[in-house]
MDTraj code that builds the backbone (N, CA, C; nanometers):
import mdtraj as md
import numpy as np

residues = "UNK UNK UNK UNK UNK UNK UNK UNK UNK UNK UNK UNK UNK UNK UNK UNK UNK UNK UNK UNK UNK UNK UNK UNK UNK UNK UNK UNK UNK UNK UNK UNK UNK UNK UNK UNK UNK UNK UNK UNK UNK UNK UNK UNK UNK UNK UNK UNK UNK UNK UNK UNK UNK UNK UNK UNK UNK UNK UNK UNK UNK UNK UNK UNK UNK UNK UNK UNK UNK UNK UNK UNK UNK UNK UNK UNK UNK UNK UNK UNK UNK UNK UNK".split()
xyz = np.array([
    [11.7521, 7.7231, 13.6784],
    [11.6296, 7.7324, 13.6008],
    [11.5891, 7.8790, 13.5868],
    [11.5310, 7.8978, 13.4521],
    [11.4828, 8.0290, 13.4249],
    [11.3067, 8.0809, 13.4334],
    [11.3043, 8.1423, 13.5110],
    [11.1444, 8.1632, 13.5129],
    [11.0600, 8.3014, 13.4319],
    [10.9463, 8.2747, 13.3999],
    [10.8847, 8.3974, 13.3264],
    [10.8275, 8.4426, 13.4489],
    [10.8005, 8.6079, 13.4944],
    [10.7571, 8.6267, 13.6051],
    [10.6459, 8.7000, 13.5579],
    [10.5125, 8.7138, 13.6165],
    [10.4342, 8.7850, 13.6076],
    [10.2724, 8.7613, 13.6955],
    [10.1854, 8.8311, 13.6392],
    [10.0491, 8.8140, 13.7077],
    [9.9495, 8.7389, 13.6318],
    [9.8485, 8.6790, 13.7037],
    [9.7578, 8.5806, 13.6569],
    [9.6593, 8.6806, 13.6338],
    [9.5430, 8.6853, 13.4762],
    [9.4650, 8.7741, 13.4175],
    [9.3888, 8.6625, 13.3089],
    [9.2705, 8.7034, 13.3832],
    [9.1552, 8.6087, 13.2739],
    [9.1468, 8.6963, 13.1363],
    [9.1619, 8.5688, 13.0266],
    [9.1445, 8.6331, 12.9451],
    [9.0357, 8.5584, 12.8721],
    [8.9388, 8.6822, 12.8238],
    [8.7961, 8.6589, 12.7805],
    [8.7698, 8.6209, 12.6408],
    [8.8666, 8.5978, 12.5396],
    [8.8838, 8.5521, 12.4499],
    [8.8757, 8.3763, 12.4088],
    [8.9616, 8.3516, 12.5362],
    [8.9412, 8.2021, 12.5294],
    [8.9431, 8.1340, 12.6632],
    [8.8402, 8.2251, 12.7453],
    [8.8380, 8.1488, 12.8789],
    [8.9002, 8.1042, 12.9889],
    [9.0271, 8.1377, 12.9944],
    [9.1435, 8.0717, 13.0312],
    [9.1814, 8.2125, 13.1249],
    [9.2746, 8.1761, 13.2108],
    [9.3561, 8.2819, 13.2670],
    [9.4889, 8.2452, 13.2408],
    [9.5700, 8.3487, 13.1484],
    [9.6955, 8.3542, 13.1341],
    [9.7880, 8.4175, 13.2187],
    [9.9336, 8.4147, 13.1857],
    [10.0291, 8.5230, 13.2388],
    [10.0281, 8.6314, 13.1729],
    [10.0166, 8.7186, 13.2462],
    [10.0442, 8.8804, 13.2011],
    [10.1879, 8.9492, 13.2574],
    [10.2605, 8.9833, 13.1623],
    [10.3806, 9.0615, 13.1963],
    [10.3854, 9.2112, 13.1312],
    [10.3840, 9.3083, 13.2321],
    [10.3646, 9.4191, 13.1977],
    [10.2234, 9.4878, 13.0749],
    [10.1289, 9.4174, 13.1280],
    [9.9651, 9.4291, 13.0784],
    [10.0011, 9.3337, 12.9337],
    [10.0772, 9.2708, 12.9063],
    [10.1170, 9.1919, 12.7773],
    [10.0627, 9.0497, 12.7775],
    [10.0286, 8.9406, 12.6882],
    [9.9640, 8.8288, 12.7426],
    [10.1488, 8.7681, 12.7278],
    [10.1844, 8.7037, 12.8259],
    [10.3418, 8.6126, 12.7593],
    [10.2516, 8.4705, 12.7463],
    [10.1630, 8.4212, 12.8243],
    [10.0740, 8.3367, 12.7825],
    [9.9562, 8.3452, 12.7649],
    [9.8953, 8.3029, 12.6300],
    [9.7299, 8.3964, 12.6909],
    [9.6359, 8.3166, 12.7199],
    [9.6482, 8.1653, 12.7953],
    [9.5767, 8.1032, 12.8206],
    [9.6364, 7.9791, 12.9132],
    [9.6299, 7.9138, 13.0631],
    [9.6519, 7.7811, 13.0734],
    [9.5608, 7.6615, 13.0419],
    [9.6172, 7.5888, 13.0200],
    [9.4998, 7.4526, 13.0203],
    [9.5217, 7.4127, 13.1297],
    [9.4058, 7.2725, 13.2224],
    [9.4169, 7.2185, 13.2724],
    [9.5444, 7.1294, 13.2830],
    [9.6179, 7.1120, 13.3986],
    [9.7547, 7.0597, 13.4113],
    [9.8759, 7.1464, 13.4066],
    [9.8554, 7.2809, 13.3682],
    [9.9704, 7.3390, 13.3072],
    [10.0125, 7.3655, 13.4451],
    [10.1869, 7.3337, 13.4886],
    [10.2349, 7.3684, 13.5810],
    [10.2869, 7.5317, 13.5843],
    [10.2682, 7.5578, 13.6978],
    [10.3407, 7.6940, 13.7427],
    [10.3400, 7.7074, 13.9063],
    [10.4224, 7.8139, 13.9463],
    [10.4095, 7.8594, 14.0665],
    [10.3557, 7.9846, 14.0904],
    [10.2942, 7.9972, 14.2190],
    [10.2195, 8.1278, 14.2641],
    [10.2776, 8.1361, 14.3920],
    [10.3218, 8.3143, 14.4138],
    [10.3853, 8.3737, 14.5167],
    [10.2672, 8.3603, 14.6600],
    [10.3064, 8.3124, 14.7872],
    [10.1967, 8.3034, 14.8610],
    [10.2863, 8.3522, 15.0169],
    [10.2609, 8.4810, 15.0556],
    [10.3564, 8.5143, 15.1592],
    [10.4843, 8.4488, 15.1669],
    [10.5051, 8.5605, 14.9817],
    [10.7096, 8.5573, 15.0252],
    [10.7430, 8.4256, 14.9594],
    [10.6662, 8.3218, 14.9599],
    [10.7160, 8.1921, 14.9121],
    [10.6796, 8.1198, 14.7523],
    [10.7687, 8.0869, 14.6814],
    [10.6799, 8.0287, 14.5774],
    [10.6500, 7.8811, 14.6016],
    [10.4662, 7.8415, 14.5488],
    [10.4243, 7.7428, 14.6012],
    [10.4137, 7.6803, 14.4633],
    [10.4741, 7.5647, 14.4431],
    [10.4336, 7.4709, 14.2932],
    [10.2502, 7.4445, 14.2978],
    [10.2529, 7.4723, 14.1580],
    [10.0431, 7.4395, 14.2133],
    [10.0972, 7.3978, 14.0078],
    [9.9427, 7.3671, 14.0140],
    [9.9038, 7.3778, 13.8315],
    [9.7558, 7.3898, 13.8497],
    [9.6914, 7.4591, 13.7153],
    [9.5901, 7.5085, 13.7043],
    [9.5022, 7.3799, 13.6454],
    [9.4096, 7.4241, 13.6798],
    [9.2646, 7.2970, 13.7212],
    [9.1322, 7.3588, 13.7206],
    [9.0457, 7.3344, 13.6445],
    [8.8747, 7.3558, 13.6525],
    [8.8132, 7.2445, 13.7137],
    [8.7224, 7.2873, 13.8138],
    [8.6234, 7.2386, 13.8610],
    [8.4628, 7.2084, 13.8144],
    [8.4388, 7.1292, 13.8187],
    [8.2939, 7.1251, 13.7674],
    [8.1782, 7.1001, 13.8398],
    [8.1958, 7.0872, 13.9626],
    [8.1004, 7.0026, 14.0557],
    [8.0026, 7.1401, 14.0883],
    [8.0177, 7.2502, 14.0705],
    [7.8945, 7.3422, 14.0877],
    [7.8351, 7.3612, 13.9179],
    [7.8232, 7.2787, 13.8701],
    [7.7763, 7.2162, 13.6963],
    [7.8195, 7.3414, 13.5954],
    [7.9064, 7.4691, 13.6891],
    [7.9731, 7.5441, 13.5771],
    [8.0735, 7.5322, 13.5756],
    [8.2329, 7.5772, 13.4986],
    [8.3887, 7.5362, 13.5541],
    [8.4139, 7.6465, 13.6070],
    [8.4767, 7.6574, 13.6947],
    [8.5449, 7.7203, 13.7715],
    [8.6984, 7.7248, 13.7895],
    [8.8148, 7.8090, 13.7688],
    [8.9850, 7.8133, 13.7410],
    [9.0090, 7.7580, 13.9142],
    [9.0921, 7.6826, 13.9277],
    [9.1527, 7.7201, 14.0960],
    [9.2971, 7.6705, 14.0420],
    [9.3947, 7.6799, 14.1642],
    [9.5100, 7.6018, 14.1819],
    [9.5381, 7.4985, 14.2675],
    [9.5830, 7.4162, 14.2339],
    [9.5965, 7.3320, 14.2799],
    [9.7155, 7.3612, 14.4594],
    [9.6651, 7.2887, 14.5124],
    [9.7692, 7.3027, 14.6671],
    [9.7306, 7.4537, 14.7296],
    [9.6709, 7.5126, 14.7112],
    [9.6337, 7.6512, 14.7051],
    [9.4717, 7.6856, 14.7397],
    [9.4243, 7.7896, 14.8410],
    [9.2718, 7.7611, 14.8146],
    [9.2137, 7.9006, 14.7152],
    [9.3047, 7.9369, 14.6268],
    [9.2426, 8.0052, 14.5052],
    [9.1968, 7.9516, 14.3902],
    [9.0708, 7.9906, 14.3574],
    [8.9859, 7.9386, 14.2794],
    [8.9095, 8.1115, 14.2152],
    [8.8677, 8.0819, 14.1061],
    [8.8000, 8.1578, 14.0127],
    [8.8408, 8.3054, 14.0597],
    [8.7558, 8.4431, 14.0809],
    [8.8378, 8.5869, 14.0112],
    [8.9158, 8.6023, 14.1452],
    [8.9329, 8.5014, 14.2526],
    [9.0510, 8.4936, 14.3293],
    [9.1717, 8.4814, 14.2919],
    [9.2102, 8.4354, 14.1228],
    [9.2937, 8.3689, 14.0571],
    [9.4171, 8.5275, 13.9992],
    [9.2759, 8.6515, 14.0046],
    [9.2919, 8.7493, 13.9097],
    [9.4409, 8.8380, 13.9989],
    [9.5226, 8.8258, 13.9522],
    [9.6470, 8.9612, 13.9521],
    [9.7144, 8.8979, 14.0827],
    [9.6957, 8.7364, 14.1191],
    [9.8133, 8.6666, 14.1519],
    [9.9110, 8.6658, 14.1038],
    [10.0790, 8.6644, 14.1576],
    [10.1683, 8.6581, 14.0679],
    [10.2400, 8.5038, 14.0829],
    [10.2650, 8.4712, 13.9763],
    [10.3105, 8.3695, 13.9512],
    [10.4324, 8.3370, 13.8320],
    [10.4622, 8.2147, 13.8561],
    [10.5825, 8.2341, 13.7362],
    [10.6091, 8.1439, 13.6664],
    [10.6154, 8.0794, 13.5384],
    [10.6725, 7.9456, 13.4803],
    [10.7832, 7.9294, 13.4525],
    [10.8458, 7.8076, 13.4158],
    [11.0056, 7.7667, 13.3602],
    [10.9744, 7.8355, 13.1948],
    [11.0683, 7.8879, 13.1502],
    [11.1314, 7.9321, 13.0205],
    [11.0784, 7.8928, 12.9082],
    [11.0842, 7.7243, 12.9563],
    [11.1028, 7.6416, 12.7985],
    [10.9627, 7.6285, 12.7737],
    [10.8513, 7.6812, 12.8707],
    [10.6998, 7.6407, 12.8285],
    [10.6905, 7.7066, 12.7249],
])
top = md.Topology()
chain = top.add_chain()
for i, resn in enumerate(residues, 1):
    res = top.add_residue(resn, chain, resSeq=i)
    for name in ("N", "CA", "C"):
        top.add_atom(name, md.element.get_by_symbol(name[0]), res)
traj = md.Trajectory(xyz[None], top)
């Protein structure tokens, strides 16, 4: 399998935090569900991105992971190719 590698960067256009590769958007937004992995000491951990609502604003986190909102910012993470 082929992965896109890069860092997680909110982007203020459409709310979302995308992948950034080399300050570039390669995605410029996830939705809720979208799978990826995030590097977590050395290891990549499968998570997918998820908003919260229970503090009545949304909030980004990952799933399996306890990062949530500008904790999210200049994580690196990576998706499969074909997304």
């Amino acid at each position: 399998m082929e992965y896109k590698e890069g860092r997680l960067g909110y982007n203020r256009k459409n709310d979302r935090y995308g992948l950034l590769v080399t300050d570039l958007w390669e995605i410029d937004g996830f939705s809720c569900g979208n799978r990826l992995q995030v590097e977590i000491n050395g290891e990549w951990v499968d998570t997918h991105m998820e908003m919260d609502w229970s503090t009545g604003k949304g909030v980004w986190y990952l799933t399996e992971t306890d990062f949530k909102g500008s904790e999210l910012e200049n994580k690196r993470v990576r998706v499969l190719r074909n997304r």
